[in-house]
ZAMARGU-4260 file (C-alpha; in steps of 0.2 Angstrom, whole numbers, plus 5000, padded with zeros to 4 digits):
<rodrens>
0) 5000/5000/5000 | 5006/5017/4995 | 5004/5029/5011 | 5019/5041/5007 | 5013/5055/4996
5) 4997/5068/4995 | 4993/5085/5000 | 4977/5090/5007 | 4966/5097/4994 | 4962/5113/4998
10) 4949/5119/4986 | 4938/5106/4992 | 4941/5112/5010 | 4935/5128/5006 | 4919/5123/4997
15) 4917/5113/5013 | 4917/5125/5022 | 4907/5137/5015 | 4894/5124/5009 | 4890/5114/5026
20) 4886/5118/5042 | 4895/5117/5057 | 4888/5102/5065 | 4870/5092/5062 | 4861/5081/5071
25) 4854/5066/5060 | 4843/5058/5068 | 4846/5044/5084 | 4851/5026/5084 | 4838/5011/5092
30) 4844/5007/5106 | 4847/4989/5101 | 4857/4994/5090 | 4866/5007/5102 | 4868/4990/5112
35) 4874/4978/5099 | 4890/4992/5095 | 4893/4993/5112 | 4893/4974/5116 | 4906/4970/5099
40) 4917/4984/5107 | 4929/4971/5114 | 4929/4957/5099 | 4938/4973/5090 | 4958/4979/5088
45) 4967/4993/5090 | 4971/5002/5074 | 4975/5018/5078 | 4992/5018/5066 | 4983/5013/5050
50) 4972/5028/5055 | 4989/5041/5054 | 4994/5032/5037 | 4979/5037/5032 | 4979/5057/5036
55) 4999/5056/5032 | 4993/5051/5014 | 4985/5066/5012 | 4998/5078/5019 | 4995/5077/5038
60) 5011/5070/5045 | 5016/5086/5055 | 5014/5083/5075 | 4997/5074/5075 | 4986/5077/5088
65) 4983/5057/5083 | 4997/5052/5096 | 4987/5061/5110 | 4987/5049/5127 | 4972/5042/5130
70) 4965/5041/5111 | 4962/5027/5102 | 4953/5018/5087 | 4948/5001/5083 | 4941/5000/5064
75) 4927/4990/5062 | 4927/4992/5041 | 4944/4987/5032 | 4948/4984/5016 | 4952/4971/5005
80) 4970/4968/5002 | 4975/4967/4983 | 4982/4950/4976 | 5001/4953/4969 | 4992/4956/4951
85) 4983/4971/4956 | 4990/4990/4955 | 5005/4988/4969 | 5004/5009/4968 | 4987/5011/4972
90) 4983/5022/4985 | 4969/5016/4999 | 4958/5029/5004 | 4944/5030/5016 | 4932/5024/5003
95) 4941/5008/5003 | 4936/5002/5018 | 4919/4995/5016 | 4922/4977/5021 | 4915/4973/5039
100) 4915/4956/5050 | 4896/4950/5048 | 4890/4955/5067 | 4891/4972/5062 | 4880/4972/5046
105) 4863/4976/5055 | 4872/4990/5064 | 4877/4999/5047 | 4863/4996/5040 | 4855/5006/5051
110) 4868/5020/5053 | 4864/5022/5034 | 4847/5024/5034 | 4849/5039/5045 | 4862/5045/5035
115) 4853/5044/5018 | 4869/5036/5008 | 4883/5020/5010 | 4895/5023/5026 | 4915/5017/5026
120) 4929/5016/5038 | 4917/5013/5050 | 4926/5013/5068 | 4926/5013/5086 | 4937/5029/5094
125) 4938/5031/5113 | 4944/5045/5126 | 4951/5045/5144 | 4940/5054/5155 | 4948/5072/5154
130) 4958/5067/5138 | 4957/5079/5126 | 4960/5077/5106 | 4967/5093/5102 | 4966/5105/5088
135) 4967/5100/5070 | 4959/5098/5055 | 4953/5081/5042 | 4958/5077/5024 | 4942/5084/5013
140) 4940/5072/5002 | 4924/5064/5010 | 4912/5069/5025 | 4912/5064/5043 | 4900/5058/5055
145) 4899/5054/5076 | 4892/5044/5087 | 4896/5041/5106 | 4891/5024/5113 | 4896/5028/5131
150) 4901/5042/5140 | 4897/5063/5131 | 4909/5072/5122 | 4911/5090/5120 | 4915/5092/5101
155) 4923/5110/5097 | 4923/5118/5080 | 4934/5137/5076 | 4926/5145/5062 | 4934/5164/5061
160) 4942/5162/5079 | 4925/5159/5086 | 4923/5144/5095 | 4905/5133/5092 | 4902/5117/5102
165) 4890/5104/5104 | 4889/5092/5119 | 4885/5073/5111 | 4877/5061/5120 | 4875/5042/5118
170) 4865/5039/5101 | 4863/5055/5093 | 4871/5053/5075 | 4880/5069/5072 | 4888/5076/5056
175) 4902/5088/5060 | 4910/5097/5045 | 4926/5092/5051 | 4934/5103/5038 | 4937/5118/5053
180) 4950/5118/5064 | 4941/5105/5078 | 4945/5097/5095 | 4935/5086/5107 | 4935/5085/5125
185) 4931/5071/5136 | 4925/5084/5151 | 4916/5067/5161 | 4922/5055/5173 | 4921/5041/5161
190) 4929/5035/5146 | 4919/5041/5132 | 4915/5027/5117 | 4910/5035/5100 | 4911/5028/5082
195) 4919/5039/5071 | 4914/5035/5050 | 4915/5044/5033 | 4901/5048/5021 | 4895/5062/5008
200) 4885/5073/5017 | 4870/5079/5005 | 4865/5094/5011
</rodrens>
């Protein structure tokens, strides 16, 4: 897999920008569904490094805020590994992972008919109480979505050096234009569990 190239494209960053809105909450998950997610937590794998591959692919390799204490990710969609015939240059990007383990099907499913649209890189992401993920921004090239499981978050978003936030809860499916300078804060005094996945937003 090719990981060591890109730059973040910035003209999509600034339609982003000027096209979304700051945050939006989508609609909530059944809470069997919250359940099940919680439940296949520990059957998953930490992945937080395939995660920086990914952002250093598109020009993010300056002092991540990825390498935080406290932050992790476990991916529940990967991709399919290419036979030696295939495109040894290719680069995987988040649309790529689309696969998922069969336990989580009815839980996607679910997530995309709130969204409207297919879902990838799908994935678990949690934060020590008082943990804080700090500032920075995400490649533009698709949309991005939040869910906390357990726990709340504080989600922070600087538009024009003024600070916006809203405080998530377990359940709520929020698209957050991710395109902004962001941070999130885990302000309770328990870990918070969210999933973190990709989409196109459709305003």
């Amino acid at each position: 897999m090719n990981i060591t190239g890109g730059e973040m494209d910035k003209k999509a960053l600034v339609q982003k920008r000027m096209q979304h809105p700051l945050f939006k909450n989508l609609g909530k998950l059944d809470p069997e569904i919250l359940k099940l997610f919680i439940d296949l937590y520990p059957e998953t794998r930490s992945t937080l490094q395939e995660g920086l591959n990914l952002r250093a692919q598109h020009g993010f390799s300056q002092g991540d805020p990825y390498f935080v204490s406290g932050y992790d990710q476990n991916d529940i969609q990967f991709y399919m590994k290419f036979t030696d015939y295939d495109d040894p240059d290719y680069e995987f990007d988040e649309r790529d992972y689309c696969y998922n383990s069969e336990p989580f099907s009815t839980g996607i499913r679910h997530i995309e008919n709130i969204v409207g649209t297919s879902i990838c890189r799908l994935r678990y992401a949690t934060l020590e109480p008082g943990a804080i993920l700090d500032w920075h921004m995400d490649q533009p090239n698709i949309d991005r979505f939040v869910i906390v499981l357990q726990g709340s978050q504080r989600f922070e978003i600087e538009r024009r050096k003024n600070v916006f936030h809203e405080i998530m809860q377990p359940g709520d499916v929020w698209y957050i234009n991710s395109n902004w300078n962001h941070r999130v804060v885990n302000e309770v005094k328990e870990k918070r569990l969210a999933l973190l996945g990709c989409f196109d937003y459709n305003t």
